[in-house]
C-alpha positions as CSV (number, residue, x, y, z in Angstrom):
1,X,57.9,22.6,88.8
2,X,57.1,24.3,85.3
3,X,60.0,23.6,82.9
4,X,60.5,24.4,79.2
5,X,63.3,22.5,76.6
6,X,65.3,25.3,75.1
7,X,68.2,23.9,73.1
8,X,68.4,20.4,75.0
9,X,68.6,21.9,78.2
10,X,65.8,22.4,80.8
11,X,64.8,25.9,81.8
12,X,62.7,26.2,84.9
13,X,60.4,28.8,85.3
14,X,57.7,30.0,88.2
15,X,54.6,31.4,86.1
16,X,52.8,31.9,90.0
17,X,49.0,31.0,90.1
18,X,47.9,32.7,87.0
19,X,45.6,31.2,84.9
20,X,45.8,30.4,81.4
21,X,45.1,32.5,78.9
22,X,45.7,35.8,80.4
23,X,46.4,38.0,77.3
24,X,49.3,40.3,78.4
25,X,52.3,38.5,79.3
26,X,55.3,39.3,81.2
27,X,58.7,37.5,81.5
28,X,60.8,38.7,83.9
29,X,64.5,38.0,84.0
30,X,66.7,38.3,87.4
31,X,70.5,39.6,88.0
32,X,73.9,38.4,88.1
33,X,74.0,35.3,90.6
34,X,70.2,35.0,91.4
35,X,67.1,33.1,90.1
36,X,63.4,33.4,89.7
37,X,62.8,33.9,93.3
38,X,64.0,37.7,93.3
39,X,60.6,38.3,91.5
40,X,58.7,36.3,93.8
41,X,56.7,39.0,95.0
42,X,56.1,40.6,91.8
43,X,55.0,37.2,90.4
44,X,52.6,36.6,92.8
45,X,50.8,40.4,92.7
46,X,50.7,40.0,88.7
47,X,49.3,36.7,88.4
48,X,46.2,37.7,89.5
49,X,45.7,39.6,85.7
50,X,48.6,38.7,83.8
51,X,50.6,35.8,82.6
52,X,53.9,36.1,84.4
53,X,56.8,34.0,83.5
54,X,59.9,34.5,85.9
55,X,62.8,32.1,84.1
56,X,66.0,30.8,85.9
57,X,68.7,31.6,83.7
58,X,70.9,28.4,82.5
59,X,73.4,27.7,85.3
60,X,71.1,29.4,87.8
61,X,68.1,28.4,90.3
62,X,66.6,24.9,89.0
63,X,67.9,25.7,85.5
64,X,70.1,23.3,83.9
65,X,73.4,24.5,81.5
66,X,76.0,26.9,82.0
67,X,75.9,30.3,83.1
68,X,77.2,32.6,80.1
69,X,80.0,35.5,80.1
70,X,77.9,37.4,77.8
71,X,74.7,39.8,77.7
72,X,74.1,38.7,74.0
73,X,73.9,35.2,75.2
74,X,71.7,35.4,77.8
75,X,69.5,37.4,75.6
76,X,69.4,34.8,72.7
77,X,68.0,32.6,75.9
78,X,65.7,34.2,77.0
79,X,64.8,34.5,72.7
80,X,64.4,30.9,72.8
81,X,62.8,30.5,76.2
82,X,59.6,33.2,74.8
83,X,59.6,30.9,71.6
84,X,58.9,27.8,73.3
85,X,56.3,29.3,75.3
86,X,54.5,30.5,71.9
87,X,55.0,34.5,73.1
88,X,54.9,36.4,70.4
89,X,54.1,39.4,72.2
90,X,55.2,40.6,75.6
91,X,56.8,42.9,78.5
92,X,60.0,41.7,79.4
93,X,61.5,42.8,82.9
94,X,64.6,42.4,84.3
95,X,66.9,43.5,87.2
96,X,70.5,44.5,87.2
97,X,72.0,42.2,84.6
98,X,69.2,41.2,83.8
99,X,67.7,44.8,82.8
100,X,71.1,44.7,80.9
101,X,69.6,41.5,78.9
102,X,66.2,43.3,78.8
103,X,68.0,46.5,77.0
104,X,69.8,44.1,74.3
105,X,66.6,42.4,74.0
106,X,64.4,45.4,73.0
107,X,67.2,46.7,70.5
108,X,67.4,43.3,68.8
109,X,64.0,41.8,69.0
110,X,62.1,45.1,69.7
111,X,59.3,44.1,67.2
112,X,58.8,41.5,70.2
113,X,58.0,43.9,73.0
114,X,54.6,45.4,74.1
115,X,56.6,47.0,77.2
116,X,59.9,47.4,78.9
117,X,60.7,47.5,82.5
118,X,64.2,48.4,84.1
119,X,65.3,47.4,87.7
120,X,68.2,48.3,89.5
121,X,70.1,48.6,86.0
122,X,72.2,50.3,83.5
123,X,73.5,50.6,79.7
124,X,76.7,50.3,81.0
125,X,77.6,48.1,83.9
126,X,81.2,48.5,84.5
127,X,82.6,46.2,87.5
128,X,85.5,47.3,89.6
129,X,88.1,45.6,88.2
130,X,89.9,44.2,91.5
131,X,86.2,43.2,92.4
132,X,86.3,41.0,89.2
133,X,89.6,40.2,90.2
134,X,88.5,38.8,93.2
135,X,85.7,36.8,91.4
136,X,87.8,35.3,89.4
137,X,90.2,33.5,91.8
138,X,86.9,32.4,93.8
139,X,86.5,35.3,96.1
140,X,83.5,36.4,98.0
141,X,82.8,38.9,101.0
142,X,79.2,39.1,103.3
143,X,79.8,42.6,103.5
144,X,79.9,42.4,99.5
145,X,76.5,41.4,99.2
146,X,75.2,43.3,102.6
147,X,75.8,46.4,100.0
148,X,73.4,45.9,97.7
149,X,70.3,46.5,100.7
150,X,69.4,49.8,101.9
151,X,70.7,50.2,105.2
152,X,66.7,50.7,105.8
153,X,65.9,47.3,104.5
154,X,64.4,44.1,107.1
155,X,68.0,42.6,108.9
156,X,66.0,39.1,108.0
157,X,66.2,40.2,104.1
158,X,69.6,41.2,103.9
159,X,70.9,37.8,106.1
160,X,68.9,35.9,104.0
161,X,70.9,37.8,100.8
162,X,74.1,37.0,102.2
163,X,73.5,33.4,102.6
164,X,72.1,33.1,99.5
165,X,75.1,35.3,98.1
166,X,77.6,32.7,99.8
167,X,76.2,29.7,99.0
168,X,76.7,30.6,94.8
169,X,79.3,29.3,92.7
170,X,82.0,30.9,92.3
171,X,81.9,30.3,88.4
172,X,78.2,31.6,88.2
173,X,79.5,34.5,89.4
174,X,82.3,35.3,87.8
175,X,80.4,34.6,84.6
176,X,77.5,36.9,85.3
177,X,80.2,39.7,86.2
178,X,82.7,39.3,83.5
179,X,78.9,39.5,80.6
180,X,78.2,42.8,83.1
181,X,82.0,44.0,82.6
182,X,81.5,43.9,79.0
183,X,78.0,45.3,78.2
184,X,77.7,48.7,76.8
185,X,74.9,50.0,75.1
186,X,75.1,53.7,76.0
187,X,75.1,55.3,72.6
188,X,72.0,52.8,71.5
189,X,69.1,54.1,74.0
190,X,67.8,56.3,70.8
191,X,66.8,53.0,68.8
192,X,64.3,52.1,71.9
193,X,60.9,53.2,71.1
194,X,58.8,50.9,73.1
195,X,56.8,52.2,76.2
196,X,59.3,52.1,79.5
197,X,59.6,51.9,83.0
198,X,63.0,52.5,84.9
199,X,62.9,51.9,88.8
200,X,65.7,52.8,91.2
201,X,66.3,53.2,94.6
202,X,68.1,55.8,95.8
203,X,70.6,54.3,97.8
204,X,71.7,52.0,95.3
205,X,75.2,51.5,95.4
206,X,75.5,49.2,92.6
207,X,73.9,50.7,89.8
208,X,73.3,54.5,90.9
209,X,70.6,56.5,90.2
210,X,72.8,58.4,87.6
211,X,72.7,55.3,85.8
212,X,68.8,55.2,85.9
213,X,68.2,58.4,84.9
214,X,70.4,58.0,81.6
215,X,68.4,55.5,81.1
216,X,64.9,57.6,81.2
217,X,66.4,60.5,79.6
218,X,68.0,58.4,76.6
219,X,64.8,56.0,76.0
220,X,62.0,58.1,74.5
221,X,59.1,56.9,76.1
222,X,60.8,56.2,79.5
223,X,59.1,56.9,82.8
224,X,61.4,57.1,85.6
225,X,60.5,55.5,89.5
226,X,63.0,56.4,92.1
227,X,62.6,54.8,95.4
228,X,63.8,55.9,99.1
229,X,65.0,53.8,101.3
230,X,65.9,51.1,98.6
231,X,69.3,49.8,97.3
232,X,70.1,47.8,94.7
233,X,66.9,44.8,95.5
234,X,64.4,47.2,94.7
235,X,61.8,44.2,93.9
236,X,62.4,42.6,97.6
237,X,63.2,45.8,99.9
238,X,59.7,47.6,98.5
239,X,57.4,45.3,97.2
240,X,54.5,46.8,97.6
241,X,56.0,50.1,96.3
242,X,57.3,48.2,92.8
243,X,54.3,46.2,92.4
244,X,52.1,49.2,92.4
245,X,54.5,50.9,89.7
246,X,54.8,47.8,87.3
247,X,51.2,47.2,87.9
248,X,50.0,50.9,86.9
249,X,52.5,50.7,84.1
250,X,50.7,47.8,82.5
251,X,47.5,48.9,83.0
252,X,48.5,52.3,81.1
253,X,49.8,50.4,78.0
């Protein structure tokens, strides 16, 4: 179980079977309420050439800490989780809120950044506010999390979701939500010059594909992937589909 210090608490990470040394490295960061293993299949395809490195956000999977009610925080993490690895230079991925991270990463550590990929995200993630509500006081439906799978997506997937959905603390999520709620970075796509890849699927309910084609025609050297038959766990309902994308994308950089 691969683990790295950041600021006295332990952050777990799953770096797959790559080998050491592997010049182009990629971190990839997952969404409100889940861990590493929603990259599980990506890890696994890119280890074969690159050095992947899917971190469990503090408060989340193995992680130790507290979960944080800010993007800017999570992104000073994920900061200090590349230093202690010794990356200097990198693609940094991330999913939902965590493409949220991955946009406040590239406009305050750009200079970091050899790539960009965007998941199932937005600049702006606005969440209903009697959803929040309901997050707050502890709240939680199946059918809430049954909506972020394409109707199209493998009934084993989406139960396993759900369980995984209702077995999260409250708190974690509330915390994720409320740093979602509050992240806005619309009128600072401009600033992003790094190469970039923006993947949707085109029944996501949670972050539309309005929201991921702002994104491609805002960020200069965007490339926009829109998927059918996918919601909002593009990296688990089409695996193949998103490993061939990120994979082409990193070979073109």
């Amino acid at each position: 179980m691969p683990t790295v210090n950041v600021s006295g608490v332990n952050i777990f990470y799953d770096p797959g079977e790559s080998e050491p040394g592997r010049e182009q490295k990629i971190v990839l960061v997952h969404g409100a309420g889940g861990n590493s293993s929603r990259w599980r299949h990506q890890v696994k395809a890119l280890a074969g050439d690159y050095s992947p490195f899917a971190l469990d956000l503090p408060g989340h999977g193995l992680s130790g800490g507290q979960p944080c009610d800010q993007v800017f925080l999570y992104r000073e993490w994920v900061k200090q989780f590349a230093d202690s690895l010794g990356l200097k230079k990198f693609v940094l991925a991330g999913h939902s809120m965590g493409g949220a991270i991955a946009l406040d990463f590239a406009l305050t550590y750009q200079s970091c950044l050899t790539g960009l990929i965007l998941v199932s995200t937005g600049a702006k993630l606005k969440v209903d506010p009697a959803r929040l509500e309901s997050y707050r006081n502890g709240e939680f439906r199946a059918e809430w999390a049954r909506m972020s799978y394409s109707p199209a997506a493998p009934p084993e997937l989406v139960e396993k979701g759900v369980e995984e959905a209702m077995a999260l603390d409250p708190a974690v999520r509330y915390a994720d939500f409320l740093a979602c709620d509050r992240f806005d970075v619309m009128s600072r796509l401009g600033d992003i010059v790094t190469p970039t890849l923006v993947i949707c699927g085109l029944d996501d309910l949670a972050t539309p594909v309005n929201y991921s084609r702002y994104l491609a025609e805002n960020i200069a050297a965007a490339k926009l992937l829109l998927l059918p038959g996918t919601a909002h766990m593009a990296m688990l309902e089409q695996p193949q589909a998103v490993n061939e994308a990120i994979c082409n994308f990193l070979r073109a950089l």
